[in-house]
DSSP file (Angstrom, degrees, kcal/mol; ACC not computed):
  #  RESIDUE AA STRUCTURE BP1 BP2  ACC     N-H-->O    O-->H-N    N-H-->O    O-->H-N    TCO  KAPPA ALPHA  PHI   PSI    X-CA   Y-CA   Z-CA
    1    1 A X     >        0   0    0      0, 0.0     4,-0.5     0, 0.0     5,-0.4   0.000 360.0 360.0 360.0 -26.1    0.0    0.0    0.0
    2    2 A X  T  4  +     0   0    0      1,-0.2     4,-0.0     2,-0.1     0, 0.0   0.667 360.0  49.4 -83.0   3.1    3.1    2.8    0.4
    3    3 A X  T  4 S-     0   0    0      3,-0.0    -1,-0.2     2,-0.0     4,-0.0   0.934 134.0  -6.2-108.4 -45.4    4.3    1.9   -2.4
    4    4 A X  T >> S+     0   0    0      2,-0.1     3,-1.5     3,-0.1     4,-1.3   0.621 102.4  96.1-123.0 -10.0    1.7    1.8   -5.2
    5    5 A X  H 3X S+     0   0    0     -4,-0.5     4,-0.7     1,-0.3    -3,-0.1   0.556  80.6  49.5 -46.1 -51.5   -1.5    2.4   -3.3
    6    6 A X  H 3> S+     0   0    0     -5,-0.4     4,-1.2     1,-0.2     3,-0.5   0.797 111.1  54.2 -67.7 -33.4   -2.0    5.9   -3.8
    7    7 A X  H X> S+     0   0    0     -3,-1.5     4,-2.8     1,-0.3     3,-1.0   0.942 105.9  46.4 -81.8 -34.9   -1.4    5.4   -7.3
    8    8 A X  H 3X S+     0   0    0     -4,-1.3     4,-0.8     1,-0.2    -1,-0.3   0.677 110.7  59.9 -56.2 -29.1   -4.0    2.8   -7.9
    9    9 A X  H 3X S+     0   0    0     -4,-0.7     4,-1.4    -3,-0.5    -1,-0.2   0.766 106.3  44.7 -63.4 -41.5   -6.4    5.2   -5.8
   10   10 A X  H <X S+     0   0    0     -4,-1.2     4,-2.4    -3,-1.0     3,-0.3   0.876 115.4  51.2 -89.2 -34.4   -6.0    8.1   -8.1
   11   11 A X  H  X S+     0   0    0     -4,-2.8     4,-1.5     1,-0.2    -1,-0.3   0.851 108.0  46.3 -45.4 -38.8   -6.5    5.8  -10.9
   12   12 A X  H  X S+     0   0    0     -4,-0.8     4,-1.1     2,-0.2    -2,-0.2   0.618 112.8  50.9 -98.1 -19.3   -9.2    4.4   -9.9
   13   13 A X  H  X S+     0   0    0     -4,-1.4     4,-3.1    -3,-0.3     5,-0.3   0.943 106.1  57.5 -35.5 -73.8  -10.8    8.0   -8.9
   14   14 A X  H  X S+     0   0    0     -4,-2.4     4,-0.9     1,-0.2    -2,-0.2   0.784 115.9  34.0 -46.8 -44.5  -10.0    9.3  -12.3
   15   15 A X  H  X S+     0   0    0     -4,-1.5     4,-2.3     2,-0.2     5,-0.4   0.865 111.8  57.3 -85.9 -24.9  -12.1    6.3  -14.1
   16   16 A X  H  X S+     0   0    0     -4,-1.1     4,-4.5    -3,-0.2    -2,-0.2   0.985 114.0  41.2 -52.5 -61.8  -14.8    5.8  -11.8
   17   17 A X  H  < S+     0   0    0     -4,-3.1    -1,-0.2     1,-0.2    -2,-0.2   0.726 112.7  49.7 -57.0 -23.2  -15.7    9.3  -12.1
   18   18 A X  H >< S+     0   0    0     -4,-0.9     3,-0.9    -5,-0.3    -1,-0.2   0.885 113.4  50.8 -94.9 -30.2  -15.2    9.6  -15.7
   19   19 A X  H >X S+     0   0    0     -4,-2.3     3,-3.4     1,-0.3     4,-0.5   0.921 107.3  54.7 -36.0 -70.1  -17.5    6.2  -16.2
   20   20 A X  T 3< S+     0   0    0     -4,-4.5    -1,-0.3    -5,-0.4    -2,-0.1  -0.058  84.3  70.5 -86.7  54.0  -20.1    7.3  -14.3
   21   21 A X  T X4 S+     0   0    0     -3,-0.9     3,-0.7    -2,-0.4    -1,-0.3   0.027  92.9  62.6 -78.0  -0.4  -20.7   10.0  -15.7
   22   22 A X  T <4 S+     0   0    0     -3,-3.4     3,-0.2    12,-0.3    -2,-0.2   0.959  94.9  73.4 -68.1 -40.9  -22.0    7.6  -18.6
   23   23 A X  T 3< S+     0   0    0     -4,-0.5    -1,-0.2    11,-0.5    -3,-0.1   0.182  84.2  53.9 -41.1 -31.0  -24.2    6.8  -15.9
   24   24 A X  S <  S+     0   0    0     -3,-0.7     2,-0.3    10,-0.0    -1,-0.3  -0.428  86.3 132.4-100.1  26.7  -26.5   10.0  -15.9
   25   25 A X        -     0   0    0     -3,-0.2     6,-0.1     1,-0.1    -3,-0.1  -0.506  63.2-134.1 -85.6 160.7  -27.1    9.4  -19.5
   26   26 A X  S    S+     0   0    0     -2,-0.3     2,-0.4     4,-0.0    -1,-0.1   0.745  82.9  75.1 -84.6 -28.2  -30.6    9.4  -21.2
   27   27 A X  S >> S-     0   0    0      1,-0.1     4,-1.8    -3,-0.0     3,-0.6  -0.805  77.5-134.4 -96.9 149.9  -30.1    6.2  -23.2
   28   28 A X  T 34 S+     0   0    0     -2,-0.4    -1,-0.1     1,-0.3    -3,-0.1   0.452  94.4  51.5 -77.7 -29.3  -30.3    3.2  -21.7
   29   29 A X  T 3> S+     0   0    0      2,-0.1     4,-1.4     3,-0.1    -1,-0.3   0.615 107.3  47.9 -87.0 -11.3  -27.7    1.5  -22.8
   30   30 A X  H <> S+     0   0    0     -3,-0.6     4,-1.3     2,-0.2    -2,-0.2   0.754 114.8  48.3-115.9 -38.9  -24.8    3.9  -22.2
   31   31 A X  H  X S+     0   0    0     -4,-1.8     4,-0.9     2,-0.2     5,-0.2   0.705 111.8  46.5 -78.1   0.2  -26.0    4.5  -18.5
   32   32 A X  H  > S+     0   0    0     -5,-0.2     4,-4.0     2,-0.2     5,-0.4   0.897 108.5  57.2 -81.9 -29.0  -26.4    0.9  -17.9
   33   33 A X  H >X S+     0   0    0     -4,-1.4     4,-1.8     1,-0.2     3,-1.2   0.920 114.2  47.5 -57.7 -95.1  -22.4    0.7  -19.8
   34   34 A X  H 3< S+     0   0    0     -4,-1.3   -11,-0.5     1,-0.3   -12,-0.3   0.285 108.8  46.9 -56.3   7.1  -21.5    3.3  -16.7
   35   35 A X  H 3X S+     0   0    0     -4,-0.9     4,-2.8    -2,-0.1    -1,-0.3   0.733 114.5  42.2 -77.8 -34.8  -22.7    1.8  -14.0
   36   36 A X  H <X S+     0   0    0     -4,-4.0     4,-2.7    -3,-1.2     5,-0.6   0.994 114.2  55.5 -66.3 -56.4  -21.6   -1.5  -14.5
   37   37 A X  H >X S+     0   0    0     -4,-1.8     4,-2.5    -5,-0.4     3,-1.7   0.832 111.4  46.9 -25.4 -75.6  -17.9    0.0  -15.7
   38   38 A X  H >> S+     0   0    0     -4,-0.3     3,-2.0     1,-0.3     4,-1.8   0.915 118.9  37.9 -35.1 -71.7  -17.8    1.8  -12.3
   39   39 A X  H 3X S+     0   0    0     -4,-2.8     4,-1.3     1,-0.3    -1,-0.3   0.848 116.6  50.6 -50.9 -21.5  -18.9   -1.6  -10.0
   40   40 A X  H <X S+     0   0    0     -4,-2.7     4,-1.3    -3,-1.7    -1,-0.3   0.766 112.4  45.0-104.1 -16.7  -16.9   -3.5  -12.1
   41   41 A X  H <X S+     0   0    0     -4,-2.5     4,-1.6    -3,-2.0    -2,-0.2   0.744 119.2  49.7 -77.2 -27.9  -13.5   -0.4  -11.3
   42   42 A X  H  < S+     0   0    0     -4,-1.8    -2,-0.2    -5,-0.3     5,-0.2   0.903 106.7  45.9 -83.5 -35.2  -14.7   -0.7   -7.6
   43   43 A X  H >< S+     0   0    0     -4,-1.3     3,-1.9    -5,-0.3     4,-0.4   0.808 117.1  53.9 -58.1 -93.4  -14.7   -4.7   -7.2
   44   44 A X  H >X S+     0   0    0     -4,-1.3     4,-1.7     1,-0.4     3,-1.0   0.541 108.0  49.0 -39.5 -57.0  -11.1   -4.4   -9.0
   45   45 A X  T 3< S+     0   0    0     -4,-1.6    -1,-0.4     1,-0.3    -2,-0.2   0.301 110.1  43.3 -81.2  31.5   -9.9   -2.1   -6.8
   46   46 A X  T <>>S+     0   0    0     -3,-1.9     4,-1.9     2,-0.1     5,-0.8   0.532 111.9  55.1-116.5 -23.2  -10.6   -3.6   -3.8
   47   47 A X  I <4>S+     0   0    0     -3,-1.0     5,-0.5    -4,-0.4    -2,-0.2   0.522 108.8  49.1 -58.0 -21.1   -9.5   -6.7   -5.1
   48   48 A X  I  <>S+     0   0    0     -4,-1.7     5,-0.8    -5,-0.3    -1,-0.1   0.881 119.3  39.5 -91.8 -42.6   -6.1   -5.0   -6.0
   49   49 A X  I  45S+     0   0    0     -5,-0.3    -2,-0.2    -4,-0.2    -3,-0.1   0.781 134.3   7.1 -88.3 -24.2   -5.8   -3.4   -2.3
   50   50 A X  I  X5S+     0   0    0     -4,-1.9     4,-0.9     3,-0.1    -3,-0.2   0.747 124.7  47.1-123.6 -32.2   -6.9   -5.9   -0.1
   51   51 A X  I  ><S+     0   0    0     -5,-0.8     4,-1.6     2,-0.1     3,-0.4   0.875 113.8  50.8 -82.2 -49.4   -7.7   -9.6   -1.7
   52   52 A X  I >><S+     0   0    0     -5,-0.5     3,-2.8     1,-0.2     4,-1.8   0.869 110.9  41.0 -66.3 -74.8   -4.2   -9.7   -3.8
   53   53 A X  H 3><S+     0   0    0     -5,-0.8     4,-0.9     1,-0.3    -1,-0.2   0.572 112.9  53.7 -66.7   1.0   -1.5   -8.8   -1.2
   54   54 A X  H 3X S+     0   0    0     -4,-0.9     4,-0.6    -3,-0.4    -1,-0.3   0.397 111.5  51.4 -92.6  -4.2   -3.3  -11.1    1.6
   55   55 A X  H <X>S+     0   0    0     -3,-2.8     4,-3.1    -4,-1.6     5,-0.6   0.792 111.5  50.3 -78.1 -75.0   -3.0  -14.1   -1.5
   56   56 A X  H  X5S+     0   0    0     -4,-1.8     4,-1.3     1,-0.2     5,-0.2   0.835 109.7  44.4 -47.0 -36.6    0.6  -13.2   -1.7
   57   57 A X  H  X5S+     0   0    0     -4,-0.9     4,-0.8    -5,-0.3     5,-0.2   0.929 114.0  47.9 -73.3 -31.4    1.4  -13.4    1.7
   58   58 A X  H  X5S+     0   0    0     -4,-0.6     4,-1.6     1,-0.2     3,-0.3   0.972 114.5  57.5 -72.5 -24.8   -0.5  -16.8    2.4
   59   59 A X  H  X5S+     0   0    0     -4,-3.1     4,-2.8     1,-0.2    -1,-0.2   0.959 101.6  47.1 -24.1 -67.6    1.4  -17.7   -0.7
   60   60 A X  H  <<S+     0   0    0     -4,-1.3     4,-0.5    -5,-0.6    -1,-0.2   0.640 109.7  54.8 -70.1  -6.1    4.6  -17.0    0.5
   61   61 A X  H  < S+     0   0    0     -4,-0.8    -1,-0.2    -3,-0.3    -2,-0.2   0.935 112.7  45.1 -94.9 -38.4    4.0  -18.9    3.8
   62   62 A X  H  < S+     0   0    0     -4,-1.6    -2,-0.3    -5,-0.2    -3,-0.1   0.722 113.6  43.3 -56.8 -44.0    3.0  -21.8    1.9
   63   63 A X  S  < S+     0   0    0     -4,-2.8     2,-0.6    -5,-0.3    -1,-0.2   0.529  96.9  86.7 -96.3  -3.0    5.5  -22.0   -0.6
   64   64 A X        +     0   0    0     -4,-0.5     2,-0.1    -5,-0.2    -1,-0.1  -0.922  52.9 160.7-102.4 113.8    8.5  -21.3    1.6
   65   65 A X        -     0   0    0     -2,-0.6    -2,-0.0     1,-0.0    -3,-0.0  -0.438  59.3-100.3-128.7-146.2   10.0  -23.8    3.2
   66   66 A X  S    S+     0   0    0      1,-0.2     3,-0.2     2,-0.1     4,-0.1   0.203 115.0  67.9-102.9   7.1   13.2  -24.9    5.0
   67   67 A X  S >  S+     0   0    0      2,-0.2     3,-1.2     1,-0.1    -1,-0.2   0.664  88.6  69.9 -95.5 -37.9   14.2  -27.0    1.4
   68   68 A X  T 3  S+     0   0    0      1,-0.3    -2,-0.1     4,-0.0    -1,-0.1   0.627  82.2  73.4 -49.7  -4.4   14.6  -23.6   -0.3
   69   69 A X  T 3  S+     0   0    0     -3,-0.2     2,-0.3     1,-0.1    -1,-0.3   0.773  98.1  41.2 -97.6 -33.6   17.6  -22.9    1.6
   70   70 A X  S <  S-     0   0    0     -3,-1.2    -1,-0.1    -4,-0.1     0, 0.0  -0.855  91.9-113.5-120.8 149.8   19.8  -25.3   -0.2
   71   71 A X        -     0   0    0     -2,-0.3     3,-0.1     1,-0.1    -1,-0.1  -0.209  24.4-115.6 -75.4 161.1   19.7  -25.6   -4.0
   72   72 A X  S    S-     0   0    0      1,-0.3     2,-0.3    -4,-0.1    -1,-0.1   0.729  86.5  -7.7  15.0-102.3   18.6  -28.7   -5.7
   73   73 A X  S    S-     0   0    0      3,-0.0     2,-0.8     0, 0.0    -1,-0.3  -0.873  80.1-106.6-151.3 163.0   21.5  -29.8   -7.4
   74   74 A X        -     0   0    0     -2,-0.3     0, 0.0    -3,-0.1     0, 0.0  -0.716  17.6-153.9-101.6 110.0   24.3  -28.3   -7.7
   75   75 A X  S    S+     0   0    0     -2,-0.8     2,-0.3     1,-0.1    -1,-0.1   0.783  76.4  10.6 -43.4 -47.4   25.8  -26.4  -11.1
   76   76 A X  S    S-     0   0    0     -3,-0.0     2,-0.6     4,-0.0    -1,-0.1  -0.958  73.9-113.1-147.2 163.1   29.2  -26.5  -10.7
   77   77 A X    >   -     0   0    0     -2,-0.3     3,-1.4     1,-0.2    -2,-0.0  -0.795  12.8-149.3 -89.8 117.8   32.1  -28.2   -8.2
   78   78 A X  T 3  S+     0   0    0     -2,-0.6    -1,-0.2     1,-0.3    -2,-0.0   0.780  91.1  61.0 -43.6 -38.1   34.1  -26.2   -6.1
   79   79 A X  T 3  S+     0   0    0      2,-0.1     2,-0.4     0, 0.0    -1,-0.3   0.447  79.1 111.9 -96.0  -1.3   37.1  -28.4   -6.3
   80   80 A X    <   -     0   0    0     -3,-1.4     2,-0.4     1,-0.0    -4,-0.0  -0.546  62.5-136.3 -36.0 122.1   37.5  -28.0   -9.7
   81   81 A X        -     0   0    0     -2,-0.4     2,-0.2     1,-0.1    -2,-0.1  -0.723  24.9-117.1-117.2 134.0   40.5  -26.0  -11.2
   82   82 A X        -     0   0    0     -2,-0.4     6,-0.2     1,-0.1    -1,-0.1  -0.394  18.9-125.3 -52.9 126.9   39.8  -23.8  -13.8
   83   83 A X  S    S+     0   0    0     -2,-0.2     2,-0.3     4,-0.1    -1,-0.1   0.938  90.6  71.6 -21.6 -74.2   41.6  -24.7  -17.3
   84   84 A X  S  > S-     0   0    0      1,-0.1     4,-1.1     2,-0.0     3,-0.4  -0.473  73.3-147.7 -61.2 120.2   43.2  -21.4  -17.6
   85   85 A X  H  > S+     0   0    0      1,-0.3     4,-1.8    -2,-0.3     5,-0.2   0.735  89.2  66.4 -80.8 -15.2   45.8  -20.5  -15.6
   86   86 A X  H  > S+     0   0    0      1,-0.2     4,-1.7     2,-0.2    -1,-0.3   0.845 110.0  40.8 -76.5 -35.8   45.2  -16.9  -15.3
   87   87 A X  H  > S+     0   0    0     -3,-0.4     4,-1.6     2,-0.2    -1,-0.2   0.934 104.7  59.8 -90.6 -18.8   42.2  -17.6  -13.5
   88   88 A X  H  < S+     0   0    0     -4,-1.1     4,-0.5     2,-0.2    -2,-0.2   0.725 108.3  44.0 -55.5 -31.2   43.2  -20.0  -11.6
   89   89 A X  H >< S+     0   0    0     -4,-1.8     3,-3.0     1,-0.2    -2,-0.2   0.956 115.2  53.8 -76.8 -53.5   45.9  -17.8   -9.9
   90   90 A X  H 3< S+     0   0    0     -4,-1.7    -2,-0.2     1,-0.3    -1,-0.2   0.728 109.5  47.4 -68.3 -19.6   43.0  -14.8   -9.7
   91   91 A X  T 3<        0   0    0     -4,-1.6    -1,-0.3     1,-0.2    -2,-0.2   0.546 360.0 360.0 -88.5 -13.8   40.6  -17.4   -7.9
   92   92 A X    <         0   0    0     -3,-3.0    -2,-0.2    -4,-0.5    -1,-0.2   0.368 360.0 360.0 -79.7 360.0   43.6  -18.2   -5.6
């Protein structure tokens, strides 16, 4: 929320309001177009400020465990000496 929050807020000002104004329209279809726009800009953005970053953390609790701490397998051997001697001295 400090980070992007405010901006998602003023976004989300800027279109609500400019949506519903479709909303006070005389034809039927174009205020029905800006109300739903609008409900459908408020779900998102409550969905963006509160539902997503409580998914990410129970995410992260879940998907981190004490096996992330060590790799897999392992890419290359420490005790391997480099071909080249010039690196071999610079890694010494």
């Amino acid at each position: 929320m400090r980070e992007v929050g405010m901006s998602i807020l003023y976004t989300f000002a800027a279109l609500f309001l400019g949506f519903g104004v479709y909303s006070i329209s005389k034809f039927g279809g174009i205020a029905a177009l800006g109300v739903l726009v609008s409900l459908t800009l408020l779900v998102a953005v409550m969905a963006n400020l509160i539902l997503i970053p409580g998914l990410l953390i129970g995410l992260d609790r879940l998907t981190t465990t004490e096996a992330f701490n060590e790799p897999l397998l392992s890419l290359y051997e420490e005790d391997i000496e480099p071909e080249d001697p010039d690196t071999a001295e610079k890694l010494k």
